[in-house]
VOKE-883976 format. One line per 4 residues: number of its first residue (from 1); their letters; for each residue x, y, z of N, C-alpha, C, O. Coordinates in steps of 0.1 Angstrom, whole numbers, always signed. Layout:
<atoms>
NUM) a) X,Y,Z,X,Y,Z,X,Y,Z,X,Y,Z ~ ... .
</atoms>
This chain:
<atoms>
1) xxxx) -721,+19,-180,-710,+10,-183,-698,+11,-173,-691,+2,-170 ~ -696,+25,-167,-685,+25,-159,-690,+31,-144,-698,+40,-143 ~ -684,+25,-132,-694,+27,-120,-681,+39,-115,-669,+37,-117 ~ -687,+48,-110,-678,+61,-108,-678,+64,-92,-689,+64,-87 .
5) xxxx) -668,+67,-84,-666,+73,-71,-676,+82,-67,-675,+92,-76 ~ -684,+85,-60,-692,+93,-53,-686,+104,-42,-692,+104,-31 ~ -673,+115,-46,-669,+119,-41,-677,+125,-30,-673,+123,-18 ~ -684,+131,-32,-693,+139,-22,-700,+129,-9,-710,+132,-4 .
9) xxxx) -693,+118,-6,-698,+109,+4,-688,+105,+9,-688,+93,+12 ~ -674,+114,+11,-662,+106,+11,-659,+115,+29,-662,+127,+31 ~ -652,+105,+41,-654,+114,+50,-637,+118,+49,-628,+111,+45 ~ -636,+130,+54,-625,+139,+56,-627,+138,+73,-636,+135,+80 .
13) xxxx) -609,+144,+76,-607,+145,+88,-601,+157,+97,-589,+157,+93 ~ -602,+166,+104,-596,+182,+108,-580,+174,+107,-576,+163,+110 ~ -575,+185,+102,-558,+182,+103,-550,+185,+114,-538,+184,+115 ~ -559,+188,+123,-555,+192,+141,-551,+178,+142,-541,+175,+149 .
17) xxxx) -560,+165,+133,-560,+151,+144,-550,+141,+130,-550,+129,+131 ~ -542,+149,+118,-534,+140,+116,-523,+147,+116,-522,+159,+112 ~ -510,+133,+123,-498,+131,+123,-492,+136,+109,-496,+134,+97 ~ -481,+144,+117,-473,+148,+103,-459,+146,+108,-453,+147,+119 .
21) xxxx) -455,+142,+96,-444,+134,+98,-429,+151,+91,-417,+150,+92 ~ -436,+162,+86,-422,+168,+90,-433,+185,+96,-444,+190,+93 ~ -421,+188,+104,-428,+203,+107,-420,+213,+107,-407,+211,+107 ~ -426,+224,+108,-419,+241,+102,-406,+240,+109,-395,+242,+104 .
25) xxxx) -408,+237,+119,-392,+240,+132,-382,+230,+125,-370,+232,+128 ~ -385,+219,+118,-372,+211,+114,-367,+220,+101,-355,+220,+98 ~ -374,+228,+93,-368,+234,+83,-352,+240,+84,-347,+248,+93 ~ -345,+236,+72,-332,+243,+70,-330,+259,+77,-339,+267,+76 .
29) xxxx) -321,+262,+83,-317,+275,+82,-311,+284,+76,-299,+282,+78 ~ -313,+296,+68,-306,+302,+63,-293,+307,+72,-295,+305,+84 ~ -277,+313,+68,-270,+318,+69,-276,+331,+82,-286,+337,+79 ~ -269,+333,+93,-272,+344,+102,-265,+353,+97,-259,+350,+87 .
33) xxxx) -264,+362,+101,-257,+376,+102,-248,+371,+115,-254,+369,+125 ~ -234,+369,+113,-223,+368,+126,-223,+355,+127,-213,+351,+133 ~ -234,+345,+123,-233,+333,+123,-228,+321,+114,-235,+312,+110 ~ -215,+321,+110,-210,+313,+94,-201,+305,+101,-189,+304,+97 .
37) xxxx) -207,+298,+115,-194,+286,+117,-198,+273,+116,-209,+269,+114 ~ -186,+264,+117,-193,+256,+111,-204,+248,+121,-213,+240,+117 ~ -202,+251,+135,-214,+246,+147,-228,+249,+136,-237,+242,+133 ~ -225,+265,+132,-235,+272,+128,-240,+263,+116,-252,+259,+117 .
41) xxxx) -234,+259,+106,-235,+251,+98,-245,+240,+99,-255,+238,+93 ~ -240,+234,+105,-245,+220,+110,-258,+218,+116,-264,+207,+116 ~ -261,+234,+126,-274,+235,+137,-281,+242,+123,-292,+236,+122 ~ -280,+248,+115,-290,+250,+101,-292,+239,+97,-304,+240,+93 .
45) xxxx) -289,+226,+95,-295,+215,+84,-308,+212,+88,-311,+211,+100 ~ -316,+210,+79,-330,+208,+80,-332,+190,+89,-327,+179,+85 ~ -337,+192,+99,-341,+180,+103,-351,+168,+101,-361,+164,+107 ~ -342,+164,+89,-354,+153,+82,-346,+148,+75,-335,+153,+71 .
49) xxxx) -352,+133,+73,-346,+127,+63,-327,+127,+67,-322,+130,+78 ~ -320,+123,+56,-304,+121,+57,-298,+125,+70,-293,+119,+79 ~ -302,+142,+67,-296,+151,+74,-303,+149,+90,-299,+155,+100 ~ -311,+142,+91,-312,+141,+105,-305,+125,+110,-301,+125,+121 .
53) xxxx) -305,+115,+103,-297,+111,+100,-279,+106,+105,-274,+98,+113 ~ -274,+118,+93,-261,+122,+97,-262,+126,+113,-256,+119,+121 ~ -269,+137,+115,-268,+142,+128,-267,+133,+141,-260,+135,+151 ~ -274,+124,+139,-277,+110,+152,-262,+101,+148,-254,+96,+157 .
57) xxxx) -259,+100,+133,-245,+91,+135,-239,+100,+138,-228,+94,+140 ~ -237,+113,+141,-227,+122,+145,-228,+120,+156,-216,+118,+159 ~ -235,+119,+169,-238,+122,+180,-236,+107,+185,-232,+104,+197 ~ -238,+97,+176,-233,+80,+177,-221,+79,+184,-218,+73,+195 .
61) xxxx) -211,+90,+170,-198,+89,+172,-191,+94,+185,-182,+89,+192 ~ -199,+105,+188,-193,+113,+201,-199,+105,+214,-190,+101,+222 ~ -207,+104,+216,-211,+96,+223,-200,+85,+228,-194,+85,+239 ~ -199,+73,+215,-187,+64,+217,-176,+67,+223,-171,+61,+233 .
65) xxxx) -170,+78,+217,-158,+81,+223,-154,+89,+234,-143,+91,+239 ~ -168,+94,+238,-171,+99,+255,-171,+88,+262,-162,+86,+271 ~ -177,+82,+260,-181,+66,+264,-169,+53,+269,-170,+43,+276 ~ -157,+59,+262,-148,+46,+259,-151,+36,+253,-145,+26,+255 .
69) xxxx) -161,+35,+244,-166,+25,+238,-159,+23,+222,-150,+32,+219 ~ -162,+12,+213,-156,+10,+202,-159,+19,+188,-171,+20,+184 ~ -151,+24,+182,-154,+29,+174,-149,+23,+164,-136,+25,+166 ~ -152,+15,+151,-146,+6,+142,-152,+15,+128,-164,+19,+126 .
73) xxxx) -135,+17,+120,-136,+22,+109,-132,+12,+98,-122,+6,+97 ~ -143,+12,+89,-138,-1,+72,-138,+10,+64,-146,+19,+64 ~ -127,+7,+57,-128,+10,+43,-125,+8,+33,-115,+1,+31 ~ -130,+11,+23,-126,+8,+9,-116,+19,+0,-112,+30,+3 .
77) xxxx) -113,+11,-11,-101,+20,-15,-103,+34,-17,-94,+42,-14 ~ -118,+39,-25,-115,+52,-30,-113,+59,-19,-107,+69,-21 ~ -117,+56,-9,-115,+70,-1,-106,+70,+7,-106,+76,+18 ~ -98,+64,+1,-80,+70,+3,-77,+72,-6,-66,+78,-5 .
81) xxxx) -80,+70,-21,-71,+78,-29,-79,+92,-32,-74,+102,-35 ~ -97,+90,-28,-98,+101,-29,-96,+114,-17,-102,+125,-16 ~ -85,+109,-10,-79,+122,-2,-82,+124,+13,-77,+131,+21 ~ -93,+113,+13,-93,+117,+27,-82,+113,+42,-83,+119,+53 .
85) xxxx) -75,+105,+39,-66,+100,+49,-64,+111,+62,-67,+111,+74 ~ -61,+120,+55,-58,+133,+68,-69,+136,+78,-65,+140,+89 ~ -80,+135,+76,-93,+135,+85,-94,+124,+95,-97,+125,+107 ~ -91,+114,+89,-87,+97,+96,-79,+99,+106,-83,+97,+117 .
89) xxxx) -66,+102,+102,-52,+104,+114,-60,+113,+119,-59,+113,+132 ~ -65,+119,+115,-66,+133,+128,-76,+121,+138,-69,+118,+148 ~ -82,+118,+138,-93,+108,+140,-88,+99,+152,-94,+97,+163 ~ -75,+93,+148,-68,+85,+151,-60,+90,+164,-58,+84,+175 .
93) xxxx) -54,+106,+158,-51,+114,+168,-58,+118,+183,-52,+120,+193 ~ -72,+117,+180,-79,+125,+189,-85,+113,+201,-91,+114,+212 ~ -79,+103,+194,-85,+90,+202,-101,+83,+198,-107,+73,+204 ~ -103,+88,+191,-116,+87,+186,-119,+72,+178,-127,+64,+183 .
97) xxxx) -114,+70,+168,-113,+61,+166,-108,+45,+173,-96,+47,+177 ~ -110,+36,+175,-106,+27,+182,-95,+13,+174,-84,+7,+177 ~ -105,+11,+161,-99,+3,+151,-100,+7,+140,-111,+14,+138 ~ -89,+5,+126,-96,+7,+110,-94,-4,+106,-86,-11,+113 .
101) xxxx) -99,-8,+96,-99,-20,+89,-101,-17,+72,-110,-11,+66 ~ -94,-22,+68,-98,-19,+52,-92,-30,+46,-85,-38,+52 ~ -94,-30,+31,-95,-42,+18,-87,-38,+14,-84,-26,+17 ~ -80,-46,+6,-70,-49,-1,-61,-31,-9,-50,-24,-9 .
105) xxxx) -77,-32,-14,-69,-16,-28,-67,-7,-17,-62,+4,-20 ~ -72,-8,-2,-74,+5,+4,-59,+8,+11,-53,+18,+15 ~ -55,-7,+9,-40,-5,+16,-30,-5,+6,-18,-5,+10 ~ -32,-6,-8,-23,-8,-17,-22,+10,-20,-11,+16,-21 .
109) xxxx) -34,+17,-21,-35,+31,-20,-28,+36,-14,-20,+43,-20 ~ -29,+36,+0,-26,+39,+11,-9,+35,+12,-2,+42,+19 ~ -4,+27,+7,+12,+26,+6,+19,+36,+0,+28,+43,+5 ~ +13,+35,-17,+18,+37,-28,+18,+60,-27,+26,+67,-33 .
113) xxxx) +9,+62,-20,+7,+71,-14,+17,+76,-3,+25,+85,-5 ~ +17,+70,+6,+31,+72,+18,+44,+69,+9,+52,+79,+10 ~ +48,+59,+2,+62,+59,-4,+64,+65,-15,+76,+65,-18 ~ +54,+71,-23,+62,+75,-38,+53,+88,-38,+57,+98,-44 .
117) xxxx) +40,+88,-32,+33,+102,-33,+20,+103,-41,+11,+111,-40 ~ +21,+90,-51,+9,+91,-61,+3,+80,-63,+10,+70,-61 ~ -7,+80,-66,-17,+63,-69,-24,+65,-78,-22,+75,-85 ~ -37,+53,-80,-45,+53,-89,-39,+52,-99,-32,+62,-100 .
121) xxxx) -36,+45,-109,-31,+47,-128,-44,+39,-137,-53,+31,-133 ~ -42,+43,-148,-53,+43,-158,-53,+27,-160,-43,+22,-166 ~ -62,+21,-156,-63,+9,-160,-68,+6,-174,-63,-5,-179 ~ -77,+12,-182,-81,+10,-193,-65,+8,-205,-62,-1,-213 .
125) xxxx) -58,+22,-199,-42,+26,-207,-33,+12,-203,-25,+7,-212 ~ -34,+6,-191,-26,-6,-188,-30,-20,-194,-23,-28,-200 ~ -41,-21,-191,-49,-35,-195,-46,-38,-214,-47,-49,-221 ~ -43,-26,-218,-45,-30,-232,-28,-35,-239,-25,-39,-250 .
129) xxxx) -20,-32,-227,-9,-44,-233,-3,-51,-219,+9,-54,-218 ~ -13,-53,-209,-11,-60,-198,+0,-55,-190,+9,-62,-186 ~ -2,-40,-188,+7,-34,-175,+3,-31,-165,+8,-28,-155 ~ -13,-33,-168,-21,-24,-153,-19,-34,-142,-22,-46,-140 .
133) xxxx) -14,-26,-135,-11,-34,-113,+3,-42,-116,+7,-51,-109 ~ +9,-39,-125,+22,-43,-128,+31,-37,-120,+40,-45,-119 ~ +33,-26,-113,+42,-17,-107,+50,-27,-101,+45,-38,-96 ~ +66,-22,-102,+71,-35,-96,+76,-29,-79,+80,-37,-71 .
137) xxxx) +74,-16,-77,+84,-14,-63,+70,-13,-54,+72,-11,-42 ~ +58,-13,-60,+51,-17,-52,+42,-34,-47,+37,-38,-37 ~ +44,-36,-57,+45,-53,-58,+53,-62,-48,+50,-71,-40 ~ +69,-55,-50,+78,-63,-44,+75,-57,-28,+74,-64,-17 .
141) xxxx) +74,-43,-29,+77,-35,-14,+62,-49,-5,+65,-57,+4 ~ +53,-47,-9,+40,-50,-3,+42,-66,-4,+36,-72,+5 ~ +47,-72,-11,+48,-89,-10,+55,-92,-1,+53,-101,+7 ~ +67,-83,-3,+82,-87,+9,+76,-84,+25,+80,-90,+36 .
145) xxxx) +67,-75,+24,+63,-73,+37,+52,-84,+48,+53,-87,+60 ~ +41,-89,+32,+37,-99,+43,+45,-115,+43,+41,-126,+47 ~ +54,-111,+37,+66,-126,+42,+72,-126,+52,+74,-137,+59 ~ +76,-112,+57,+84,-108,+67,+71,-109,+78,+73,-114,+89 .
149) xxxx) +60,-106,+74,+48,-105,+86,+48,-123,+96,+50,-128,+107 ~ +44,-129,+81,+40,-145,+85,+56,-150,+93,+55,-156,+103 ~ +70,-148,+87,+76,-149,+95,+78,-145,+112,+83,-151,+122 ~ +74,-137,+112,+72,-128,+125,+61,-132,+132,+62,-138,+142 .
153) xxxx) +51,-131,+128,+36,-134,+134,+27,-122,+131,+15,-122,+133 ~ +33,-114,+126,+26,-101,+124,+11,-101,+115,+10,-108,+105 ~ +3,-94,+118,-12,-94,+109,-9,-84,+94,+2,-79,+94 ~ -16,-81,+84,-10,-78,+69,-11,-64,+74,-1,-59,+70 .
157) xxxx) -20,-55,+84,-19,-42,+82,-1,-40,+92,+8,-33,+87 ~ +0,-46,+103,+9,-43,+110,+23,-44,+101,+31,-36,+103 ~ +25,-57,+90,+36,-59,+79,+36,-48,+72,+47,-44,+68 ~ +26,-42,+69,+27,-27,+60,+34,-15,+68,+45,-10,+65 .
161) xxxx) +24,-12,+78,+34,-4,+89,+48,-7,+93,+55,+3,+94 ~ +51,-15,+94,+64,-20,+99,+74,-16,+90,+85,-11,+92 ~ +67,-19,+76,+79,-20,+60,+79,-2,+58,+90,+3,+55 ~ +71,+3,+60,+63,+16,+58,+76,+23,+67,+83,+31,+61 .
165) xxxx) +78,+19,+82,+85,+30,+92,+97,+28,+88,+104,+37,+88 ~ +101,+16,+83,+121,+16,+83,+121,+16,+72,+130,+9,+67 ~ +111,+26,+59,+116,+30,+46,+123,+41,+46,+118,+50,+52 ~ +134,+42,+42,+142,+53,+42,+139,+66,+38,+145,+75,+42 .
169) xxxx) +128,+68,+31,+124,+79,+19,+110,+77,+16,+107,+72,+6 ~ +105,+82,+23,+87,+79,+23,+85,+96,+17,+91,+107,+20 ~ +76,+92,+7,+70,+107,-3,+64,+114,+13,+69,+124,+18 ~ +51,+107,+18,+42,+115,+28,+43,+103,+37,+36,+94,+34 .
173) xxxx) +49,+102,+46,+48,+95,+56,+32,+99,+68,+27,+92,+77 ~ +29,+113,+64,+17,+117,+75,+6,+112,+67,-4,+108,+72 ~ +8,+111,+54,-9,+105,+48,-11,+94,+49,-20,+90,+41 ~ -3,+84,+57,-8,+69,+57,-17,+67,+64,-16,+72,+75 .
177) xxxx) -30,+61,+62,-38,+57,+75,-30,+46,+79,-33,+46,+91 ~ -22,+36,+78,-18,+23,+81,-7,+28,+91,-9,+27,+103 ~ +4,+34,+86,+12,+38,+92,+9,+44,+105,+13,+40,+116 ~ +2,+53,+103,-3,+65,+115,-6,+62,+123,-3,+67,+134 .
181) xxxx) -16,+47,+119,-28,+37,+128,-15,+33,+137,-14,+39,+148 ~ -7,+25,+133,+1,+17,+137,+9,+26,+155,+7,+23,+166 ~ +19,+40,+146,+20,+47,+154,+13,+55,+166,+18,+61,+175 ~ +4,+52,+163,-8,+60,+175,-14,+51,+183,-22,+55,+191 .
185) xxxx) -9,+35,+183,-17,+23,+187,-31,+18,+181,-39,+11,+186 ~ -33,+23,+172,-49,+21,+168,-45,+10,+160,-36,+9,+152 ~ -57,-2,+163,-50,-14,+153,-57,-10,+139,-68,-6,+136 ~ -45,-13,+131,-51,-18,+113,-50,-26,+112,-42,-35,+116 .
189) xxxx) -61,-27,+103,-63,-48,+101,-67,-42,+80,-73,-33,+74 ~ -59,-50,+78,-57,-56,+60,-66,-68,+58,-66,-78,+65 ~ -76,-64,+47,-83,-80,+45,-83,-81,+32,-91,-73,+26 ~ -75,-90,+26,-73,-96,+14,-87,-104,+4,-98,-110,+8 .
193) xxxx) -83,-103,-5,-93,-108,-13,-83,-118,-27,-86,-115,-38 ~ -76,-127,-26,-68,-131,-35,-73,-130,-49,-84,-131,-53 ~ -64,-129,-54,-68,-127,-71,-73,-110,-75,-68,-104,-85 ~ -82,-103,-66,-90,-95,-69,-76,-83,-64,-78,-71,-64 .
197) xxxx) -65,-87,-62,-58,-68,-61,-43,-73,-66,-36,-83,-65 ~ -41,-60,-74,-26,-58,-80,-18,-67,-78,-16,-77,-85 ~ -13,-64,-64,+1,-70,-59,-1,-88,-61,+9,-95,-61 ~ -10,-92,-63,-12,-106,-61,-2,-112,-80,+3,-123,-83 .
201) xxxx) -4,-101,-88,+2,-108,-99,+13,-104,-101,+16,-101,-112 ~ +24,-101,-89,+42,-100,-93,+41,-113,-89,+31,-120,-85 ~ +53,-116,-90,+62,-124,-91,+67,-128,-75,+71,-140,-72 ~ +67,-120,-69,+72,-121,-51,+53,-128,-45,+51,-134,-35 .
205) xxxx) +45,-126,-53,+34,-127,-45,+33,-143,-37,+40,-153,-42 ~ +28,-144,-30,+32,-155,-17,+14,-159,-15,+7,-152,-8 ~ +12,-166,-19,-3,-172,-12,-2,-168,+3,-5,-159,+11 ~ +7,-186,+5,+8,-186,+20,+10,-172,+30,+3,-168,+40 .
209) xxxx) +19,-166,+25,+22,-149,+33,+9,-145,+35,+4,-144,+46 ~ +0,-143,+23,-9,-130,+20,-21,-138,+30,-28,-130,+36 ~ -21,-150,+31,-38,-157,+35,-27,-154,+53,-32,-145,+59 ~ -16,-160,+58,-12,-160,+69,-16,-143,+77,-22,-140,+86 .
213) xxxx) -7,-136,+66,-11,-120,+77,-28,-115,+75,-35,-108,+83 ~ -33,-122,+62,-47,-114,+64,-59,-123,+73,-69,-120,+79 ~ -54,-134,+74,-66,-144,+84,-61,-138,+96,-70,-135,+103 ~ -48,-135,+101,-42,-132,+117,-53,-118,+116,-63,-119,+122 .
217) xxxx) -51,-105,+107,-58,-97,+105,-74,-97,+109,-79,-88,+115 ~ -80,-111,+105,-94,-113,+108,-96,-114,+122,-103,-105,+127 ~ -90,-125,+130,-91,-127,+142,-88,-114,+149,-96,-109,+157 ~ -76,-109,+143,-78,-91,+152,-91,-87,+151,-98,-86,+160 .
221) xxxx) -93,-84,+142,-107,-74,+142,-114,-83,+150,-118,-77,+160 ~ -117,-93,+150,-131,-101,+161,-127,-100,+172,-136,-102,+181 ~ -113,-96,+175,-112,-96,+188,-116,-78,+193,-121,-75,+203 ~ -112,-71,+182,-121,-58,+187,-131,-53,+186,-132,-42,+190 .
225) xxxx) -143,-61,+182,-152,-61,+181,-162,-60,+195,-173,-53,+195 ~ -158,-67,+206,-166,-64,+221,-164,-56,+223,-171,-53,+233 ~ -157,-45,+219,-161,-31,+225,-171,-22,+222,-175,-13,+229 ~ -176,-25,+209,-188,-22,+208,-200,-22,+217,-210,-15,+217 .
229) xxxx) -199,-32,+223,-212,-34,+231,-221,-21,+238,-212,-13,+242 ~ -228,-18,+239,-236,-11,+244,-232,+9,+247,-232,+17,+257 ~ -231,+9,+228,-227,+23,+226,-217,+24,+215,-215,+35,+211 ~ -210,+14,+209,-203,+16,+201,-206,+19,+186,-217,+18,+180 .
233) xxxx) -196,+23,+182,-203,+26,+164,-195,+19,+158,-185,+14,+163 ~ -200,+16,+143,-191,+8,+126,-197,+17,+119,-209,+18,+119 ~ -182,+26,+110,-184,+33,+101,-183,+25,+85,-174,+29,+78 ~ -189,+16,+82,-182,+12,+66,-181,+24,+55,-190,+29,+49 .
237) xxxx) -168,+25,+55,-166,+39,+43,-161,+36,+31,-149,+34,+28 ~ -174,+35,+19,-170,+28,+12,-164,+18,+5,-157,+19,-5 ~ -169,+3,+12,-164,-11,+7,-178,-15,+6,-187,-15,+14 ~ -178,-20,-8,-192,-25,-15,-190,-39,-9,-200,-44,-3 .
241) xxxx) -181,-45,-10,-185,-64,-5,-176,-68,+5,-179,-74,+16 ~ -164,-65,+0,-152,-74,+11,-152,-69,+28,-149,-77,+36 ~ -154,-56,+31,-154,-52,+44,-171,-56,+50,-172,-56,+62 ~ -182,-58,+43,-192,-60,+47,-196,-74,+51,-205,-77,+59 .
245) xxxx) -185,-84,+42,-188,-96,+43,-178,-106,+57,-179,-117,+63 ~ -165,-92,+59,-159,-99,+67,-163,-91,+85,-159,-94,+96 ~ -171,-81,+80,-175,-78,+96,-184,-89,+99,-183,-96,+109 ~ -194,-92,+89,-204,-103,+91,-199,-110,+99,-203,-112,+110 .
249) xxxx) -187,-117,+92,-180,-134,+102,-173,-126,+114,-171,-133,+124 ~ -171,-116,+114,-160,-108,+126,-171,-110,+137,-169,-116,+148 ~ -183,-103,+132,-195,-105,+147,-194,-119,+154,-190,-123,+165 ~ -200,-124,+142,-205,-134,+147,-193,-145,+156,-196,-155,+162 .
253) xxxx) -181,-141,+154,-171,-154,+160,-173,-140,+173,-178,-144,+184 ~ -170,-129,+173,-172,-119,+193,-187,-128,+194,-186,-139,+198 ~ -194,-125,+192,-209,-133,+198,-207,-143,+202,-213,-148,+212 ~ -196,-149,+194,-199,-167,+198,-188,-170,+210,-186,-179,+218 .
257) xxxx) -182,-159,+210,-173,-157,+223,-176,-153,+236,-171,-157,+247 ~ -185,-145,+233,-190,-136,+244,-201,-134,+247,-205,-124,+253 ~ -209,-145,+243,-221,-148,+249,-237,-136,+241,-247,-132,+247 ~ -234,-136,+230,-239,-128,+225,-232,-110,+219,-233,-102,+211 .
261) xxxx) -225,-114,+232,-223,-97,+227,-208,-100,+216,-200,-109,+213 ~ -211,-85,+211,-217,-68,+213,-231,-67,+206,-234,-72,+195 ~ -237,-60,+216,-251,-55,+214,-255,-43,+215,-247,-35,+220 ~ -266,-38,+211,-265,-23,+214,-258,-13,+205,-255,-2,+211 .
265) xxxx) -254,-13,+193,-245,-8,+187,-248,+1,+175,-257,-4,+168 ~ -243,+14,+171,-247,+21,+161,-241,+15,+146,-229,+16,+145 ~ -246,+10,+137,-238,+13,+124,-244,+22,+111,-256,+25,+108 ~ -231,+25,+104,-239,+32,+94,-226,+31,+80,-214,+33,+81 .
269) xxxx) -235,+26,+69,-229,+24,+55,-229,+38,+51,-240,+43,+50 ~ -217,+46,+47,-213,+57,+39,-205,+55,+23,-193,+51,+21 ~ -215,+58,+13,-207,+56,+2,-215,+63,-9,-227,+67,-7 ~ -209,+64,-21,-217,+69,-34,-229,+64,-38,-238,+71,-41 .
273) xxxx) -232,+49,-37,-247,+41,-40,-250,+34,-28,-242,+34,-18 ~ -262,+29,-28,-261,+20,-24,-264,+4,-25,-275,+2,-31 ~ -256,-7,-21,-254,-18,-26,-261,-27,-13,-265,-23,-2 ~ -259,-42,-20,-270,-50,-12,-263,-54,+3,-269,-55,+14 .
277) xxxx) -245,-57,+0,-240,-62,+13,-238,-51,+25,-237,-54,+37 ~ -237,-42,+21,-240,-32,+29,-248,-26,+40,-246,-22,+52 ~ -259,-29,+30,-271,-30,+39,-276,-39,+47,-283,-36,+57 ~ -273,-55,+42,-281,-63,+51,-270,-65,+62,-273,-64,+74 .
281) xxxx) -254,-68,+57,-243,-74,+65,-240,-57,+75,-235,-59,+86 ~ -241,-48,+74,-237,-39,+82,-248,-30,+90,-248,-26,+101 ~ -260,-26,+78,-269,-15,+85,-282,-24,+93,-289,-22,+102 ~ -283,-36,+84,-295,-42,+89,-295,-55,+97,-304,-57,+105 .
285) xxxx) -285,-63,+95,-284,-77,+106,-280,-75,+117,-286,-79,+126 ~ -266,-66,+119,-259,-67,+134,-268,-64,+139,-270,-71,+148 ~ -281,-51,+135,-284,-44,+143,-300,-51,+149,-305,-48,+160 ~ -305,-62,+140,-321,-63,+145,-323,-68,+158,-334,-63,+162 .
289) xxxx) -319,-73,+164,-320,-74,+178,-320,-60,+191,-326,-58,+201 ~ -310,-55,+182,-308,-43,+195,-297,-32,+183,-289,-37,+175 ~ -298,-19,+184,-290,-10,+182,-297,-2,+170,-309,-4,+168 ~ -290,+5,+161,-292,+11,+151,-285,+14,+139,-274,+18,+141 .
293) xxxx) -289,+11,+127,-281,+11,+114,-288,+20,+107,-301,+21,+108 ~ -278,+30,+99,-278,+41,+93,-269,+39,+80,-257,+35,+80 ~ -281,+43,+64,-272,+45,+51,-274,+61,+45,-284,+68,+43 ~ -261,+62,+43,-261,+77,+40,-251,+75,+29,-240,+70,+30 .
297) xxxx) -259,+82,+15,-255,+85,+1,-245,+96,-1,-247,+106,+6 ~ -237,+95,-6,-228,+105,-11,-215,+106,-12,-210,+95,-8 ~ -205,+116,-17,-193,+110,-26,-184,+113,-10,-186,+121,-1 ~ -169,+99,-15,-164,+102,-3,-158,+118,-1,-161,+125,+8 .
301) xxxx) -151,+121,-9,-142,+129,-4,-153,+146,-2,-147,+156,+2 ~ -165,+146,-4,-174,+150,+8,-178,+151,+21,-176,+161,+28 ~ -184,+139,+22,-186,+132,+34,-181,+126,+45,-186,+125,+56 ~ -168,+123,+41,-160,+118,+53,-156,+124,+58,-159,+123,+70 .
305) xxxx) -146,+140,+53,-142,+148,+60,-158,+158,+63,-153,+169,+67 ~ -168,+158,+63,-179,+165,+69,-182,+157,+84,-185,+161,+95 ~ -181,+146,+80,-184,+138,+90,-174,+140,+105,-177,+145,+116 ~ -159,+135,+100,-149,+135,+108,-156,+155,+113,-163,+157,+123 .
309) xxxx) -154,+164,+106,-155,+178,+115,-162,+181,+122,-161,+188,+132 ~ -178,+172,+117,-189,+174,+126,-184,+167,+141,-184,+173,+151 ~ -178,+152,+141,-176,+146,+150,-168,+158,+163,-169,+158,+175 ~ -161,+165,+156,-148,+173,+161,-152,+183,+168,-147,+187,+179 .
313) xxxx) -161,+187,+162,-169,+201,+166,-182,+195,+182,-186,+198,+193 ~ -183,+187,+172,-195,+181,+193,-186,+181,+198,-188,+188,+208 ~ -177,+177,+198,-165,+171,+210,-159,+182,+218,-153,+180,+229 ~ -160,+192,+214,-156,+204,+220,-141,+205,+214,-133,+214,+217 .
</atoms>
């Protein structure tokens, strides 16, 4: 009734003649005796999988900035309020970085942080008599700024910076990435999402302002986008949609400028999950023609500053 496998007629092959895809020498390293630095650290990780990985976008990154080439940082909000800002400036500091770009909460973070010291509030505790994103000296501070921008010509990250330096009494003025960016020449670019962040429901909030400094914002980043070409990296650090969907259009208007380019380019999605725009708009489309895209799992305030020391540490 049942017709059964004939194991004993099955051909086998010497394992001299199959490919293996991990071997003894990539294994992890234990801890040396005299050896606990962090070079040391990093020449232990087992070479496979993530961790080899990380290692190539680490070597992405150094590369680029040996290179003069572009190095473009997105991000999303948590990982400025989850702490990493100071790894960034240092970043920013060292020349390493070229451009940041981040969404809306990453810069509402990133203010509320530089002027008063603290962010994040419990939205569940606000929502339930309609206080949550109500703050009003952040509301007004951040609306007045991109009115002052569109009057000026200024892009939404440069209106932050600007409101940011002639504040009289800034809590941390060194933990801004916007600010810092600004100061060190590294452009910030703000990209708005209307409706979807705080400041949009005071009372000062300005359509025209917010769409004027964050479209000027757009066009910047496409304009720094050709430096990428042939060696550059894009770190997306945690933005699930809005930074994924507006590099998409960023490429494509440099390509349509420049004759295809930038080509040749590393990117790689860093965040807690992973999600679909991420992957196709950053690790998988820029790159099918030419270059390489890299997704690597895990929490920001981890990873980013692992990342930033590894980069620090190649660099001599």
């Amino acid at each position: 009734m049942y017709d059964e496998a004939d194991l004993s007629r099955v051909r086998t092959v010497p394992i001299a003649r199959r490919p293996n895809k991990v071997r003894a020498e990539e294994f992890a390293k234990p801890p040396a005796a005299g050896g606990h630095s962090f070079v040391d650290f990093l020449d232990s990780l087992p070479d496979v999988l993530v961790a080899r990985d990380f290692a190539r976008v680490v070597d992405a990154v150094v590369d680029a900035a040996r290179g003069g080439k572009g190095v473009v940082v997105m991000l999303g909000g948590h990982v400025v309020k989850t702490g990493c800002a100071p790894v960034l400036v240092d970043l920013f500091r060292r020349g390493i970085v070229t451009h940041v770009a981040m969404n809306g909460s990453a810069a509402i973070h990133d203010y509320e942080i530089a002027r008063f010291g603290g962010t994040s509030e419990d939205v569940a505790a606000g929502l339930r008599d309609g206080t949550f994103g109500m703050a009003e000296e952040t509301g007004r501070g951040l609306n007045e700024a991109f009115a002052a921008g569109m009057r000026e010509g200024w892009g939404m990250g440069e209106s932050v910076a600007r409101a940011l330096d002639v504040e009289p009494s800034l809590a941390h003025p060194e933990l801004s990435v916007i600010l810092n960016a600004w100061r060190l020449g590294v452009p910030a670019t703000v990209h708005a999402a209307l409706g979807a962040e705080i400041i949009h429901q005071h009372p000062t909030a300005n359509g025209a302002a917010i769409g004027d400094t964050s479209h000027r914002d757009f066009r910047r980043l496409a304009g720094s986008l050709p430096r990428l070409d042939d060696g550059g990296v894009v770190l997306n650090l945690g933005s699930a949609v809005i930074m994924p969907e507006v590099f998409l259009k960023a490429l494509t208007i440099a390509r349509n400028l420049h004759d295809g380019r930038p080509q040749g380019f590393v990117t790689c999605d860093l965040d807690m999950q992973r999600h679909y725009r991420p992957r196709m708009n950053v690790v998988q489309r820029p790159t099918l023609q030419s270059g390489r895209g890299y997704e690597i799992t895990g929490h920001h305030e981890i990873m980013v500053p692992l990342l930033a020391w590894a980069v620090v540490e190649r660099l001599g």
